[in-house]
Structure formats: structure tokens, C-alpha cells
C-alpha positions in Angstrom: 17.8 -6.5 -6.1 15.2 -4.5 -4.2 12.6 -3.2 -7.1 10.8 0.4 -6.5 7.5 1.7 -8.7 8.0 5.4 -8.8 4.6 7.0 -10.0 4.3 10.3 -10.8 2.9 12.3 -13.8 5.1 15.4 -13.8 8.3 14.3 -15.9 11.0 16.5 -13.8 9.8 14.8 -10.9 10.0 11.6 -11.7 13.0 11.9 -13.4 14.1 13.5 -9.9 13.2 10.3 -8.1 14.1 7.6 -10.3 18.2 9.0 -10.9 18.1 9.6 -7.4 17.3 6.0 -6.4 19.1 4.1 -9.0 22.2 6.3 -7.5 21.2 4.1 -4.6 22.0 0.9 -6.7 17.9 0.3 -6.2 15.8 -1.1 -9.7 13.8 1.6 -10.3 10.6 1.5 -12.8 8.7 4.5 -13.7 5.0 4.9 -14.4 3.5 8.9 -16.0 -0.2 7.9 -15.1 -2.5 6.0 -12.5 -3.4 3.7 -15.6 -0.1 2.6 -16.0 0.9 2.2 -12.7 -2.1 -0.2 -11.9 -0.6 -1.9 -15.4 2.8 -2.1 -14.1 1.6 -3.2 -10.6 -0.4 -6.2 -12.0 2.4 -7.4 -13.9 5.5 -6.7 -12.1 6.8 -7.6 -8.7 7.9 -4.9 -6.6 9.4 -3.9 -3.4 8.1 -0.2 -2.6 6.1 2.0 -4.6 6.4 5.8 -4.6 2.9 6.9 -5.8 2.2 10.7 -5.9 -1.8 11.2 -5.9 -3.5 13.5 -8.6 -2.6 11.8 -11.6 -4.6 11.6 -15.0 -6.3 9.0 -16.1 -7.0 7.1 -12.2 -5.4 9.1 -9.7 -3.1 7.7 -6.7 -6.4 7.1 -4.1 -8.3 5.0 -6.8 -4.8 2.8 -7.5 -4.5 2.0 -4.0 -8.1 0.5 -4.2 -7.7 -1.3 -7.0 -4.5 -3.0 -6.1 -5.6 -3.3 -2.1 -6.6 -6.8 -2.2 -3.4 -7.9 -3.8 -2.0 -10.9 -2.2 1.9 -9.7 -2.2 1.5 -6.2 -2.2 4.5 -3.9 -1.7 4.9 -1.2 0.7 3.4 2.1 -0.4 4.3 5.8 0.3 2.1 8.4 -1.2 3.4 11.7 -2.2 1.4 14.9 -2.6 1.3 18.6 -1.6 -2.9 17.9 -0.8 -2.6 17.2 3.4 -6.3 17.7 3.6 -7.3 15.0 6.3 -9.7 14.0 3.5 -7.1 12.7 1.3 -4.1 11.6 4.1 -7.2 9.7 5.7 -8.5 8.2 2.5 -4.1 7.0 2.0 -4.6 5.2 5.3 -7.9 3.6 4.6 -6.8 2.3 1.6 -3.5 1.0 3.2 -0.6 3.1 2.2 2.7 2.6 4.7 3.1 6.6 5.2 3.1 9.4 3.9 5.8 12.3 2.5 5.4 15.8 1.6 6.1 17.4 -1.9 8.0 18.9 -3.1 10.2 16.4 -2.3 13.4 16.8 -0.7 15.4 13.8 -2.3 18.4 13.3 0.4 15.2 13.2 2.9 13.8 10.5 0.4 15.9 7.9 0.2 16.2 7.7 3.9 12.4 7.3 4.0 12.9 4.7 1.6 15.7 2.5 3.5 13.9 3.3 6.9 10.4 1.8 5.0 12.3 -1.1 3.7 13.7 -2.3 6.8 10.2 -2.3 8.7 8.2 -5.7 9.0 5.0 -5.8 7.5 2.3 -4.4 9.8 0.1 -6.8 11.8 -3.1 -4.8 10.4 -4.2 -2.2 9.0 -5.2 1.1 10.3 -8.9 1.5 10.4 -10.5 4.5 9.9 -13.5 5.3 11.5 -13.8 9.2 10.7 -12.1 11.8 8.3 -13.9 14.6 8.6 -12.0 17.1 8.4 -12.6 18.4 12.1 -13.0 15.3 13.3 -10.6 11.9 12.7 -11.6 9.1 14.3 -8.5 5.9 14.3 -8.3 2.4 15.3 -4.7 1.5 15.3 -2.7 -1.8 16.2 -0.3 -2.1 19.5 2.6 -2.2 18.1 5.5 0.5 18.0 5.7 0.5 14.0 2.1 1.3 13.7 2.7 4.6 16.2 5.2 5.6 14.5 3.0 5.2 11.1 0.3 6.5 12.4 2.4 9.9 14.1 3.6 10.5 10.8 0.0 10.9 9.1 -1.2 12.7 12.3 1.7 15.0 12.0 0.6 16.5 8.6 -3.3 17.1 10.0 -2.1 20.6 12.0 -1.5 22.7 9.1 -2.6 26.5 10.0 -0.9 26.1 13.3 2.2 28.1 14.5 5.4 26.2 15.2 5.1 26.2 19.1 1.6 24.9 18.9 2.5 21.9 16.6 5.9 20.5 18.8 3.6 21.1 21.4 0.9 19.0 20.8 3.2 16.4 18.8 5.0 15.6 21.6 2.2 15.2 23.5 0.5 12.6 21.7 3.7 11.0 21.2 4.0 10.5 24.9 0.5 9.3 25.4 0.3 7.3 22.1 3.6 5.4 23.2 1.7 5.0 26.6 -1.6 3.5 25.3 0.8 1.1 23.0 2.9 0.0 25.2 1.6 -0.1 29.1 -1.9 -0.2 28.0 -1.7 -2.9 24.9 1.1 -4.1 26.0 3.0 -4.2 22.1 0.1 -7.1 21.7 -0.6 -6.6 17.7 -4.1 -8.4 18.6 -5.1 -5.3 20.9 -6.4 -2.2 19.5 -5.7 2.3 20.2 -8.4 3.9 19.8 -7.4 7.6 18.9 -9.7 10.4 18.1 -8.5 14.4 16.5 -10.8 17.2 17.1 -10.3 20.6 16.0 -12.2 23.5 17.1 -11.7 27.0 16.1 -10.2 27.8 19.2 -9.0 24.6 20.3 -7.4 21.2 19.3 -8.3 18.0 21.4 -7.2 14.2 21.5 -8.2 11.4 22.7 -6.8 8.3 23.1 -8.6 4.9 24.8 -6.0 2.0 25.2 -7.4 -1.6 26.0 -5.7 -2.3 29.4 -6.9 -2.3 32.7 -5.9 0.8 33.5 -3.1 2.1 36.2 -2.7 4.3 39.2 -0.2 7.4 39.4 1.2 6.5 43.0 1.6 3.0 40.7 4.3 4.5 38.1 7.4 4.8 40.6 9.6 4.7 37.6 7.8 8.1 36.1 9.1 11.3 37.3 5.4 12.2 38.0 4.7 10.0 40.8 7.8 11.8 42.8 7.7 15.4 44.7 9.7 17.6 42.9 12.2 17.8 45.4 13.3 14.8 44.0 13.9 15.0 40.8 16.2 11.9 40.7 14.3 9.5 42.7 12.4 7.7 39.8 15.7 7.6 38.1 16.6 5.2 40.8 13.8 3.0 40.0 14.7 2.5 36.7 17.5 1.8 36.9 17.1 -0.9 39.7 14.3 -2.3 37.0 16.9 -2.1 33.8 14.7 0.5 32.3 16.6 3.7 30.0 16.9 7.2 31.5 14.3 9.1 31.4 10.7 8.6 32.5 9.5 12.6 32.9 7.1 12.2 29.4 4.3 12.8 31.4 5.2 16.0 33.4 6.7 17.3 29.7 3.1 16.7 28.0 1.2 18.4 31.3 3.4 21.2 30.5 3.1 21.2 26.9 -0.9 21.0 26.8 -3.8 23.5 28.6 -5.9 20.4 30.2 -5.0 16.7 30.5 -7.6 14.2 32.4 -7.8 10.7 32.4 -11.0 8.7 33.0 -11.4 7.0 36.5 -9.6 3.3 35.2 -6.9 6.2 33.7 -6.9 3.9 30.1 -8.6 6.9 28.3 -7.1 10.4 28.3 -8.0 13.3 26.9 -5.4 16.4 26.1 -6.8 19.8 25.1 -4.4 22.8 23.2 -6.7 26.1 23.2 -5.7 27.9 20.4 -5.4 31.9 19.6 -7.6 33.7 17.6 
């Protein structure tokens, strides 16, 4: 029987959680403080634990410390209403799995849950190199899991920013985080993405450095890029003669969703820029 931790100091919540998860037919243990939860931690064995971060006594951040070195550690997802990069940053430094939103939509929950269950464990941990909070600074595993890991922190860092601007740039670093992982590192969990965030008053700007060799445009006959747009089919023909999906135009959808996009002479770094409004 899958066992899940559910931490969180404020009663209705955790009351919330725990019905809602034993409705699942999950083993669900609750803890009211970070004291307790470390407790609890030490001397049970669990599956997943759902720790929300400002608690009394040793808050979420300081638990995740303690417990980090833990030989069979369970997966982790932090819960707060804090997104500063400050404390999402310090959640991935001290290896949390992701990271949700409160207040917490419970349907939204438990698929979190089952989808966090059903991943492997990570090949490494995310290293943070700065969380400033106008400037982050990652080192991230090759490896799809990790993107989609690390896209889901990354996500919460644009707060202040209009709708448009957000899909915008998230689909753009989707694109060339998937990119870097997979062309570049080639889903090698030994090779490293480098990713920096900067943010500007009047402008947002990514960075991304993947450890291949590099490529050429007139190389990518399978992306919709590397065709004249009076064909607009012909790289679908390529993939399909190499057994690839549908698709391939992510790179002419980031160009149009971002103000500048330029790629280092080897083309394994790029650099996207969103100007912002005032």
C-alpha cells in the first residue's frame, strides 16, 4: 500500500488532503509541524510526502535539509503560496521532486500525486548555481523527467507577467529545453543543461548551453525551419521517411513567440530575449 506524509500546519488543509487521498485508497499520515514531520520521517517509511513550507517549529525548507541525506528518501512535493525564486530555488537545492501552488485544487492534486508516483527516481539532482531573484542560474540532468521537473519550477518564476507574455516565453523554453536535452545531451543522464533566467525590468532573457557538438540549420531537414515556406510540408516528408512524429515547426513557433533568438557559432548555446512593457 503506497504510504504518503502529508505536512501541513493549518488543520482544514490537511484535513482537505488527507480525506481526499485516502478516498484514493492511498495510507495517508498526517504531521501539524516541521518538528513532527522530521519525527515521522525518521521513523516511518514512506512513499511521497506532501510538505507545505512555513510551518512552526522547523519550517518545510529546514526539513528538507535535515532529511536530504536520507538513504531511502521518498519523493517530495512542496506546497506554498511563497513562489519567490528565493524559496522555489532553495525546494530544488534541497531536492524536492516539484512543486504545486496553494491553495490547492485537490482533483488537480491527486493527479500530481499518481503522475509523481509513476516517475523513476531522478539520475541527479538539480544544482543550483544562482537564486537571486533576478537572476537563476541551473545545472540540470539530460533526461526528459528532469525538463519536465525543472519547467514546472521555472513556470512559477514569471509572476507579475500578463498571460500572453508567460505562454509565450513557456513555450519557448520548452522548445529549446527539449532541444538541449535531447539533440544536444542526447537523454544521456551523465550530461549536463546548463540554463540561466534573467529578468530585467523591461525584459526577460534565457539562456540555455547544452553539452553537444553543436548542429547546423541546413542540417535539421526534419524541422520545418530548414524548409522555404513555400513548403510547408516538405520536412513532414522527412520525418516521416525517418519514423519520427508529426510535427517538427517548434523552432519557427519560439522565433515567433520571442523578440530575439541567437545561437552561438557551434549553435549549442542559445539565447531568447521577451522585452517587456512598461
Amino acid at each position: 500500500m503506497t504510504r504518503i506524509l502529508v505536512a501541513d500546519d493549518d488543520r482544514t488543509t490537511r484535513l482537505l488532503l488527507t480525506e481526499t487521498l485516502r478516498a484514493q485508497k492511498f495510507t495517508v499520515v498526517a504531521a501539524a509541524d516541521g518538528a513532527e514531520t522530521l519525527k515521522k520521517l525518521k521513523t516511518g517509511k514512506f512513499d511521497l510526502v506532501l510538505l507545505d513550507i512555513w510551518m512552526p517549529k522547523m519550517n518545510g525548507l529546514e526539513v528538507l535539509a535535515k532529511f536530504r541525506k536520507a538513504k531511502k528518501r521518498p519523493k517530495i512535493i512542496v506546497m506554498t503560496s511563497d513562489d519567490t525564486p528565493q524559496t522555489l530555488l532553495g525546494a530544488i537545492r534541497e531536492e524536492a521532486y516539484t512543486y504545486v501552488s496553494k491553495p490547492i485544487d485537490p482533483h488537480a492534486l491527486v493527479n500530481l500525486v499518481k503522475e509523481t508516483l509513476s516517475k523513476k527516481p531522478g539520475q541527479g539532482p538539480i544544482e543550483v548555481i544562482s537564486a537571486s531573484p533576478n537572476w537563476v542560474e541551473l545545472s540540470v540532468t539530460c533526461s526528459l523527467d528532469e525538463a519536465e521537473r525543472i519547467e514546472a519550477f521555472m513556470a512559477h518564476l514569471k509572476s507579475g507577467l500578463s498571460d500572453d507574455v508567460r505562454r509565450a516565453v513557456g513555450q519557448a523554453f520548452h522548445e529549446l529545453l527539449l532541444n538541449a536535452v535531447e539533440w544536444g545531451g542526447k537523454l544521456d543522464p551523465n550530461r549536463k543543461v546548463r540554463i540561466s533566467y534573467l529578468r530585467a525590468r523591461r525584459m526577460l532573457m534565457y539562456r540555455i548551453a547544452d553539452p553537444g557538438q553543436g548542429f547546423k540549420f541546413a542540417g535539421l531537414d526534419h524541422a520545418a525551419i530548414s524548409h522555404a515556406p513555400d513548403e510547408p510540408t516538405a520536412h513532414d516528408q522527412v520525418r516521416q521517411s525517418k519514423g519520427l512524429r508529426p510535427g517538427g515547426f517548434g523552432l519557427l513557433m519560439t522565433q515567433a513567440n520571442v523578440d530575439e533568438l541567437v545561437y552561438n557559432e557551434k549553435q549549442n548555446e542559445v539565447v531568447f530575449v521577451k522585452y517587456l512593457s512598461e
